[in-house]
C-alpha positions in Angstrom: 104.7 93.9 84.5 106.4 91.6 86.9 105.2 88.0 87.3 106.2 88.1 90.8 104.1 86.1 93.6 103.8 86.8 97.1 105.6 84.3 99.1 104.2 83.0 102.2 106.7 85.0 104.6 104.8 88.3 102.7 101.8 87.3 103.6 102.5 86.1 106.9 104.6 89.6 107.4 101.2 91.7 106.2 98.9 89.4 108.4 101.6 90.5 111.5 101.3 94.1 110.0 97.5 94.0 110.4 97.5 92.5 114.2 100.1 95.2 114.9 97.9 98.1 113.3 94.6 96.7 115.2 96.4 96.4 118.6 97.4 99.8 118.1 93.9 101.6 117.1 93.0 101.8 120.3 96.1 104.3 121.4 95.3 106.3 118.1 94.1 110.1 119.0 91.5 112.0 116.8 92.6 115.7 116.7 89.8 117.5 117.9 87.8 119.1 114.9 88.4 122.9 114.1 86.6 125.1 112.1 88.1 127.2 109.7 87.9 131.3 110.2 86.4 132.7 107.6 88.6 135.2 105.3 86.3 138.4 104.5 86.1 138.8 100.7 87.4 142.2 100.5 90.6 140.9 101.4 91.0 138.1 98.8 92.2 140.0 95.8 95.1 139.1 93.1 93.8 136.4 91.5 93.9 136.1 88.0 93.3 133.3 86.2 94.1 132.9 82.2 91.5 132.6 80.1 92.4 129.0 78.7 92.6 128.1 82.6 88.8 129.8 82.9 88.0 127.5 79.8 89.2 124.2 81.2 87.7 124.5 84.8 84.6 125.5 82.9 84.5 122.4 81.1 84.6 120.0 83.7 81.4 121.3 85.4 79.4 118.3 84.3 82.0 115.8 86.4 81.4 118.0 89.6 77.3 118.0 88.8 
């Protein structure tokens, strides 16, 4: 681990990098939202997944709960 401390041209740099990212937020686009097409199942096929894979997703169930 390094015992490095930020000198105060970093922090002056990062307090620049912040003005420079707020003045700019206002020219920032948001990409209209799309909606994903739905694939019919009948043509999802080809999957196989091994049964130690099965097991481990399995397991993890309770994280996702």
């Amino acid at each position: 681990m390094s015992n490095h401390i930020a000198s105060r041209e970093s922090r002056t740099g990062l307090a620049e990098l912040r003005g420079d990212c707020a003045r700019m937020a206002p020219h920032w686009v948001v990409p209209a939202k799309t909606t994903p097409t739905p694939v019919a199942l009948s043509l999802i096929h080809g999957v196989t997944v091994p049964p130690a894979s099965a097991r481990l997703i399995d397991a993890t169930a309770e994280y996702g709960d």
